[in-house]
VOLUM-493022 format. One record per residue (C-alpha): residue in one letter; x, y, z. Coordinates in nm, 3 decimals. Each point is the difference from the previous one (the first is absolute). Last residue first. Layout:
! VOLUM-493022
+----+---------+---------+---------+
: aa :      xx :      yy :      zz :
+----+---------+---------+---------+
:  A :       X :       Y :       Z :
...
+----+---------+---------+---------+
This chain:
! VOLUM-493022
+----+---------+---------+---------+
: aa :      xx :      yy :      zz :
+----+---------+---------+---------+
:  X :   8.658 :   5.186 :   9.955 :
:  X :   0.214 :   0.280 :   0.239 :
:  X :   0.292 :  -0.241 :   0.071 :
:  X :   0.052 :  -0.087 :  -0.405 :
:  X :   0.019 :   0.357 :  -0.095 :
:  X :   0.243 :   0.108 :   0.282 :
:  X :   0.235 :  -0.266 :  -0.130 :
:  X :  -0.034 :   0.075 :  -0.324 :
:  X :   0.106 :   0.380 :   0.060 :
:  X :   0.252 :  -0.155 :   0.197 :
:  X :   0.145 :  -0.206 :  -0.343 :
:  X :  -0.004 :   0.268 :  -0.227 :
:  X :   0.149 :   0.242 :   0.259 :
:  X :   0.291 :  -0.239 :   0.040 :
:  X :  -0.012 :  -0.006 :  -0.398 :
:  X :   0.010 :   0.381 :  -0.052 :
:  X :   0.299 :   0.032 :   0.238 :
:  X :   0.208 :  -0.221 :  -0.225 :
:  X :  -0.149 :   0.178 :  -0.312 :
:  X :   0.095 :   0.344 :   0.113 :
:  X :  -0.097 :   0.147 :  -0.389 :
:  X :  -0.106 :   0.298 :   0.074 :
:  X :  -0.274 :  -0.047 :  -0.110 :
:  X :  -0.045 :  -0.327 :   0.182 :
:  X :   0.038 :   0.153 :   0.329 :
:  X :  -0.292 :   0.258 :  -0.047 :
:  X :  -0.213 :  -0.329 :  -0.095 :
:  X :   0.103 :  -0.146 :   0.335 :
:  X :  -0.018 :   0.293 :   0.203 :
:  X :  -0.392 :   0.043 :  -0.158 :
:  X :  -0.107 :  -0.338 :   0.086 :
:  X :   0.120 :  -0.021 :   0.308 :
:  X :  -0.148 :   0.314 :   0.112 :
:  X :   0.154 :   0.258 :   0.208 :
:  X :  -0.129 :   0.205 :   0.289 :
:  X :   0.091 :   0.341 :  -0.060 :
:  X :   0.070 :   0.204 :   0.316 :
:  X :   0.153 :  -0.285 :   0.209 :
:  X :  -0.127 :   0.038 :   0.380 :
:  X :   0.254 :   0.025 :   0.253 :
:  X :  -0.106 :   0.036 :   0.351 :
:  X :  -0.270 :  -0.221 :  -0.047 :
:  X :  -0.374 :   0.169 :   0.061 :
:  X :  -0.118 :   0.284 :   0.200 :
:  X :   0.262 :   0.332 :   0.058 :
:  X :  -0.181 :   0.234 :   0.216 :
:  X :  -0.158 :   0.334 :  -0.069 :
:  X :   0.070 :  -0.063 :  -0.349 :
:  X :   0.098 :   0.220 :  -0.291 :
:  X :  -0.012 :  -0.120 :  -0.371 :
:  X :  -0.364 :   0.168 :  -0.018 :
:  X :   0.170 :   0.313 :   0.125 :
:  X :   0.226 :   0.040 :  -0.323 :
:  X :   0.379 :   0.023 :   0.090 :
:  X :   0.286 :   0.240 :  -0.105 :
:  X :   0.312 :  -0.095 :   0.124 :
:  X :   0.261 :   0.014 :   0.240 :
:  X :   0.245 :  -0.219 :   0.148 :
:  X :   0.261 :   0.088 :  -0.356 :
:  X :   0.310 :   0.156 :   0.249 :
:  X :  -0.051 :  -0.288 :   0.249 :
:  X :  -0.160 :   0.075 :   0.353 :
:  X :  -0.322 :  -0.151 :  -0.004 :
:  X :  -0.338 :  -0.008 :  -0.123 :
:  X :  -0.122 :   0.335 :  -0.121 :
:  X :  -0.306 :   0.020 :  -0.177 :
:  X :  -0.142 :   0.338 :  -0.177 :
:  X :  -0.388 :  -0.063 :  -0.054 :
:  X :  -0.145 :  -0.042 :  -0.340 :
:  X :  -0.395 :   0.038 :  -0.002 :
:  X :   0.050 :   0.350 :  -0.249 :
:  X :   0.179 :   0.150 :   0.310 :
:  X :  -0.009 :  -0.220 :   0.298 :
:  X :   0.313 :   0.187 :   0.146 :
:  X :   0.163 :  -0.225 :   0.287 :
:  X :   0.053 :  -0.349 :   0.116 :
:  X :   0.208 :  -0.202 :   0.270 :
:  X :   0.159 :  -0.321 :  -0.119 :
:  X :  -0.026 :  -0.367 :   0.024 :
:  X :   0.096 :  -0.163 :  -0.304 :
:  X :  -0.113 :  -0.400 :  -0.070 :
:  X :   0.143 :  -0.194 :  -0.257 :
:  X :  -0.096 :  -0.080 :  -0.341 :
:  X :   0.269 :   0.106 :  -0.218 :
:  X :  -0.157 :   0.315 :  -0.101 :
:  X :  -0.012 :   0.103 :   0.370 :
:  X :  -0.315 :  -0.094 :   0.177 :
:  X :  -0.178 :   0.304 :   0.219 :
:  X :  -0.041 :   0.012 :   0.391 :
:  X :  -0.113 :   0.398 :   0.179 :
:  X :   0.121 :   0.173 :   0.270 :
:  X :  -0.188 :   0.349 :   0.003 :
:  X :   0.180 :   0.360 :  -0.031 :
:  X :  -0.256 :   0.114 :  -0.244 :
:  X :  -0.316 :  -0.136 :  -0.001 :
:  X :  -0.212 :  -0.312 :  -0.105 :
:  X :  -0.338 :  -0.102 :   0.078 :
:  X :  -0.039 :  -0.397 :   0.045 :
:  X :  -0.194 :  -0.190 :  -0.308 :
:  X :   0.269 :  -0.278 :   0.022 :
:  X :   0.154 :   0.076 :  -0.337 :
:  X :   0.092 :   0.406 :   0.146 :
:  X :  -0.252 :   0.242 :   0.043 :
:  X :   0.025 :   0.379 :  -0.169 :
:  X :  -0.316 :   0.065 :  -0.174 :
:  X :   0.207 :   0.163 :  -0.299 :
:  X :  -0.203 :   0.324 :  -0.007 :
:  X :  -0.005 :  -0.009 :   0.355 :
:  X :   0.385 :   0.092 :   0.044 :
:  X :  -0.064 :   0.363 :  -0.114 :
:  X :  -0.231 :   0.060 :   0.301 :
:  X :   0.220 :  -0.240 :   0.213 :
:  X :   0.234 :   0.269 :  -0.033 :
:  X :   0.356 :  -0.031 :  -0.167 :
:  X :   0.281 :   0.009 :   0.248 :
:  X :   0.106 :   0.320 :   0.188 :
:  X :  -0.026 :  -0.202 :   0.334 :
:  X :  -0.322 :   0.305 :   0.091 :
:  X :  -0.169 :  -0.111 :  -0.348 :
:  X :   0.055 :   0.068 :  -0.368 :
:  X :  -0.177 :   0.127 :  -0.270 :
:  X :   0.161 :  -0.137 :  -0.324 :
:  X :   0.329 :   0.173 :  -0.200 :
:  X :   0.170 :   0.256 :   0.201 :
:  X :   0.334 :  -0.214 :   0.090 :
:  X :   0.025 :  -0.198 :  -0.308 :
:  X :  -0.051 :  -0.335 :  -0.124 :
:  X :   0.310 :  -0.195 :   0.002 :
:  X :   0.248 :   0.231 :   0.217 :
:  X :  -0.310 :   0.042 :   0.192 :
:  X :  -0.024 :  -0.368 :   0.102 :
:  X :   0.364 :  -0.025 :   0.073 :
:  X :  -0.040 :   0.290 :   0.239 :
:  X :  -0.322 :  -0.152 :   0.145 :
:  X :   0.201 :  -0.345 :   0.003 :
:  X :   0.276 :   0.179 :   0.211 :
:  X :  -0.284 :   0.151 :   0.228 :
:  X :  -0.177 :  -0.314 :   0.095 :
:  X :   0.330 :  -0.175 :   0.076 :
:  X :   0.105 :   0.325 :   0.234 :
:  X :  -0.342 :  -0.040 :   0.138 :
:  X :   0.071 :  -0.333 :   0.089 :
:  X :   0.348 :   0.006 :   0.135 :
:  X :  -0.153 :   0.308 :   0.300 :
:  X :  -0.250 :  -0.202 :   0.071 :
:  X :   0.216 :  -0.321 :   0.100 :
:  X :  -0.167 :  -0.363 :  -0.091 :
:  X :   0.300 :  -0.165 :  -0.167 :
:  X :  -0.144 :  -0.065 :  -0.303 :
:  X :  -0.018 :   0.373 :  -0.118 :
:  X :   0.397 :  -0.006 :   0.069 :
:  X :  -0.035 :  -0.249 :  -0.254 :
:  X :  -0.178 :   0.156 :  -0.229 :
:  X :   0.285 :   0.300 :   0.014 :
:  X :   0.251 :  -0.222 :  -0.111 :
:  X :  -0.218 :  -0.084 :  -0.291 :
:  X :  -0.124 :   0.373 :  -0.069 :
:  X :   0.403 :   0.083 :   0.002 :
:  X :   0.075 :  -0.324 :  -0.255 :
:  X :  -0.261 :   0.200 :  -0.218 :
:  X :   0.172 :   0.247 :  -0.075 :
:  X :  -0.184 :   0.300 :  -0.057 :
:  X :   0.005 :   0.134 :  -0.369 :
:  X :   0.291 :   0.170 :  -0.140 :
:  X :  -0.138 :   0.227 :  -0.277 :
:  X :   0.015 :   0.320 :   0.225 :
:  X :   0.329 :  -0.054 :   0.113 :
:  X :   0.134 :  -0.092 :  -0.373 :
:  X :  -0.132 :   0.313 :  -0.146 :
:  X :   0.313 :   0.192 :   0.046 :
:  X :  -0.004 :   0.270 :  -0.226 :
:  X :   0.185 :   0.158 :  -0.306 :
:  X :   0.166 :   0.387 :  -0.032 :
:  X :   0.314 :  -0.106 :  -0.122 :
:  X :   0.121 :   0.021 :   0.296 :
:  X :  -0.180 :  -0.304 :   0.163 :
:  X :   0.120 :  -0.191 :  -0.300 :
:  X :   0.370 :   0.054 :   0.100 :
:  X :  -0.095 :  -0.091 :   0.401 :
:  X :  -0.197 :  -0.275 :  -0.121 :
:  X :   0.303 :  -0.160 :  -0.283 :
:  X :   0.253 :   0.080 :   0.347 :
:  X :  -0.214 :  -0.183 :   0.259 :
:  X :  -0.083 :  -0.298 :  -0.260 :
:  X :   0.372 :  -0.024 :  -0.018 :
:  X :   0.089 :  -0.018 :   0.315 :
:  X :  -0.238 :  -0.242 :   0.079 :
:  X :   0.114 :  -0.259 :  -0.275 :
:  X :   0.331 :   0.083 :   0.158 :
:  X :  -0.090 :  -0.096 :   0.374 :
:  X :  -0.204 :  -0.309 :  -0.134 :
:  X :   0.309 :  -0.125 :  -0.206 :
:  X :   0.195 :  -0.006 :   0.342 :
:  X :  -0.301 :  -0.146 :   0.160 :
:  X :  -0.084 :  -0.327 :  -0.210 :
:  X :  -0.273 :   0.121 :  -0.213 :
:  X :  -0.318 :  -0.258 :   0.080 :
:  X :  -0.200 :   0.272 :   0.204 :
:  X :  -0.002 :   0.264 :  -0.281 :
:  X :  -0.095 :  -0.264 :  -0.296 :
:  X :  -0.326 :  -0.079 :   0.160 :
:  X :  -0.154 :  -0.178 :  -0.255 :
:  X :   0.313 :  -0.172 :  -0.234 :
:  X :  -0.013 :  -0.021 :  -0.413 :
:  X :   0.320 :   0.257 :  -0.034 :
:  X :   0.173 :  -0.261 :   0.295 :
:  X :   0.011 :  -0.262 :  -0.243 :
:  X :  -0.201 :  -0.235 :  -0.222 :
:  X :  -0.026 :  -0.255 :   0.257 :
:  X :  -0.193 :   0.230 :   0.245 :
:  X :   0.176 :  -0.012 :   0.338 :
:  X :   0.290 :   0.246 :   0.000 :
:  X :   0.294 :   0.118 :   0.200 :
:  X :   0.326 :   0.031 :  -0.201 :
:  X :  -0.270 :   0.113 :  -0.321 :
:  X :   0.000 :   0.371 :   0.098 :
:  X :  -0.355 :   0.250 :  -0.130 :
:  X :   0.010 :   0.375 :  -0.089 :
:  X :  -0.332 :   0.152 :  -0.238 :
:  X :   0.031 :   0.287 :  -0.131 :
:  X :  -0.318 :   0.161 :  -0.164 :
:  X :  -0.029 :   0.299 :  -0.221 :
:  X :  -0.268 :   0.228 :  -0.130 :
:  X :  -0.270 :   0.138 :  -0.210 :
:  X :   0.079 :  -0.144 :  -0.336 :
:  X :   0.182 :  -0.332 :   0.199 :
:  X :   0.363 :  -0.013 :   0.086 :
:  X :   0.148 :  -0.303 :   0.130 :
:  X :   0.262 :  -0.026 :   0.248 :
:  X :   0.169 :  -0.347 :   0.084 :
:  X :   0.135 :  -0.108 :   0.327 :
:  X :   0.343 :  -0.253 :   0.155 :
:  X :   0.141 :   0.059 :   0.377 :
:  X :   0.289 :  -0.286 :  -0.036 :
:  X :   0.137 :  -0.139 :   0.288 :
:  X :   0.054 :   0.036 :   0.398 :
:  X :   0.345 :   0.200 :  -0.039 :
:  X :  -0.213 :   0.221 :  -0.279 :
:  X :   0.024 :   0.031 :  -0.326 :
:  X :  -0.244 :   0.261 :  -0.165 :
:  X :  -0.274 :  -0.077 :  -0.305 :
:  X :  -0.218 :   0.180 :  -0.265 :
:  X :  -0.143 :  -0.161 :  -0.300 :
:  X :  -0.177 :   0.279 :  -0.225 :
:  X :  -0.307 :   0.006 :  -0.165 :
:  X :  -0.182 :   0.141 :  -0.313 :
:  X :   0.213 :  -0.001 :  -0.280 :
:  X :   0.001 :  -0.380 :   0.022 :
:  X :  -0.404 :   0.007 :  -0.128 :
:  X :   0.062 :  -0.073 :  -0.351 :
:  X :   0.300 :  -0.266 :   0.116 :
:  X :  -0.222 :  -0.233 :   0.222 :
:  X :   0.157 :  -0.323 :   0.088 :
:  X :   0.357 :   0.101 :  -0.024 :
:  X :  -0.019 :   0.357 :   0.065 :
:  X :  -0.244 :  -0.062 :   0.304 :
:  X :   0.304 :  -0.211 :   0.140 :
:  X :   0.223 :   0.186 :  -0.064 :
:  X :  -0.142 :   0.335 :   0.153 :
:  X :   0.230 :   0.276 :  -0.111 :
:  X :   0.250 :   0.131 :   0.233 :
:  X :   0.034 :   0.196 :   0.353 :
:  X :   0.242 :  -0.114 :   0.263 :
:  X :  -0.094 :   0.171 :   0.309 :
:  X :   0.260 :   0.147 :   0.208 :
:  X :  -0.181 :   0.251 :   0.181 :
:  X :   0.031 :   0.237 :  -0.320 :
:  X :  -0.121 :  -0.298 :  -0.190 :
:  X :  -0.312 :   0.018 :   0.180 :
:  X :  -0.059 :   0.394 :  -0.029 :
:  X :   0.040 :   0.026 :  -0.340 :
:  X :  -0.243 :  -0.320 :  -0.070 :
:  X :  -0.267 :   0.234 :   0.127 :
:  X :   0.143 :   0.298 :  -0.193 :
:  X :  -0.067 :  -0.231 :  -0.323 :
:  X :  -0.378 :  -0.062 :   0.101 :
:  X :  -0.048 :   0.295 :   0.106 :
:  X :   0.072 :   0.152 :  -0.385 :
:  X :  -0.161 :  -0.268 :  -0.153 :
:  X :  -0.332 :   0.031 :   0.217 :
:  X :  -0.035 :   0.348 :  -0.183 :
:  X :   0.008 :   0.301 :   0.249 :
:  X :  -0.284 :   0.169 :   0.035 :
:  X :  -0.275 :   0.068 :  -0.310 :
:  X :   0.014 :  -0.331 :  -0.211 :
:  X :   0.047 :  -0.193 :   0.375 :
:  X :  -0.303 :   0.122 :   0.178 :
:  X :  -0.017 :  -0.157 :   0.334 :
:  X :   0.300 :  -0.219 :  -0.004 :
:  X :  -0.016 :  -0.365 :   0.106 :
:  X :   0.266 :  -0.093 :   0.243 :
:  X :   0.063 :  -0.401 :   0.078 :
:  X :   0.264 :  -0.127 :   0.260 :
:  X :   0.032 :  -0.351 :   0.091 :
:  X :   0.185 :  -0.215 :   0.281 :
:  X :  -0.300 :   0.016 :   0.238 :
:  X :  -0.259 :   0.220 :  -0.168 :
:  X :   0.097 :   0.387 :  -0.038 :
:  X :  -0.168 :   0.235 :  -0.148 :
:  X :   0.069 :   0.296 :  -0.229 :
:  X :  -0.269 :   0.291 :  -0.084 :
:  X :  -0.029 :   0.273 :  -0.251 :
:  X :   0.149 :   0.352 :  -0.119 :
:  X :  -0.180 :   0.134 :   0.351 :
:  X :  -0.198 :   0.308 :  -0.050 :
:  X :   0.188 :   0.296 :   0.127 :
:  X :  -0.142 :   0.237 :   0.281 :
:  X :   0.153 :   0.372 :   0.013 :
:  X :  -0.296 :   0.140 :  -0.202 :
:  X :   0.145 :   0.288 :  -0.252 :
:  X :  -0.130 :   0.332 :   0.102 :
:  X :  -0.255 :   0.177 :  -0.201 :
+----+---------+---------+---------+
């Protein structure tokens, strides 16, 4: 019997802003995750990588030193700094620059580490990802980055608002990047779906699918919901699965979330910020007198006094 041509992948590496993680699919049979590992780091200092053991896990951590690298590159622009850690089933690198950085612990403890990287340290960050890919790619490994990359949802923002500006064609191009979103969460076969391709109102029932105001709900819809601090979101609405509908708000990369219907409104009713815990004298002041804010604690004291005295 003739061999089959088609080779089962040795595993899987993604890639998630300034971070690279491969897991292998059977590491005691294929090649051990040492073995990568090490041809990995090959490939960096090849491109002019400086490859040594990780100081600062060897300080705090010497049982575990064996176990990671610190990689870095001068560039005109600054320092591009990583670290590589093996795991029992594979490796992660991990590249980060501290000459642009927000958190105060350094650029390592940054979100968004690819957008901060001042361009010339960009452009060899990039480099190297493209050369540790290409390398892994023969190896026999695959990209699972495209299918773990989710929707943005800065596009289903932008595309809101072309939603808001009352042209058909802007609409159903919002509809159908939250469908794609949407799918990306749940699935493309799961749920019966109608002639939009969005869940049924058959599988919608189950949930009785009316916002706070009693009003039936469906996809596409503007709906009003209070952010976490209080103030009113308006936003168009999609899903319904399980009561929670997808709500996108605006343009920003986080203007999305998941909603229940009985936060929706048709309209918003009431101040336009409402606090979401109410707070009670009495229970600010004792909080403030353990921990020991005596100062505060006596202004509270004295209000909470005040109150007492009006009400008799």
């Amino acid at each position: 019997m003739a061999e089959s041509t088609h080779t089962a992948p040795m595993g899987e590496y993604r890639v998630h802003d300034a971070t690279l993680s491969l897991s292998v699919a059977h590491p005691k049979r294929d090649q051990h995750p040492w073995e990568i590992f090490n041809r990995t780091l090959d490939v960096l200092a090849a491109r002019g990588f400086t490859v040594e053991p990780s100081g600062r896990v060897g300080a705090r951590y010497p049982s575990i030193a064996k176990y990671y690298r610190s990689i870095s590159r001068v560039t005109p622009h600054g320092l591009l700094e990583g670290e590589a850690q093996i795991y029992p089933v594979g490796i992660g690198i991990e590249f980060f620059q501290d000459v642009v950085a927000t958190n105060p612990n350094g650029g390592k403890y940054d979100f968004d580490r690819v957008s901060k990287m001042p361009y010339l340290i960009r452009k060899r960050f990039e480099g190297a990802l493209t050369a540790v890919a290409a390398h892994l790619r023969e190896q026999g490994f695959a990209d699972g980055s495209r299918t773990a990359r989710a929707t943005p949802a800065i596009t289903l923002g932008h595309r809101l608002l072309w939603c808001e500006s009352g042209e058909r064609l802007a609409e159903a191009a919002c509809s159908a990047a939250a469908l794609a979103y949407f799918n990306q969460i749940w699935g493309g076969t799961r749920f019966a779906r109608d002639e939009s391709g969005w869940p049924a109102a058959s599988e919608l029932r189950w949930w009785r699918p009316v916002d706070r105001d009693g009003q039936p709900i469906w996809h596409g819809q503007i709906r009003w919901a209070r952010s976490p601090q209080g103030y009113w979101r308006r936003g168009r609405v999609y899903g319904g699965i399980n009561g929670m509908w997808l709500f996108v708000f605006g343009p920003g990369p986080r203007d999305v979330t998941q909603t229940s219907a009985h936060e929706l409104h048709g309209y918003p009713s009431g101040r336009r910020k409402a606090h979401p815990r109410p707070r009670d004298l009495a229970t600010v002041l004792a909080q403030e007198v353990k921990a020991q804010n005596f100062e505060r604690a006596i202004v509270l004291r004295d209000l909470l006094r005040r109150q007492t005295k009006e009400a008799a």
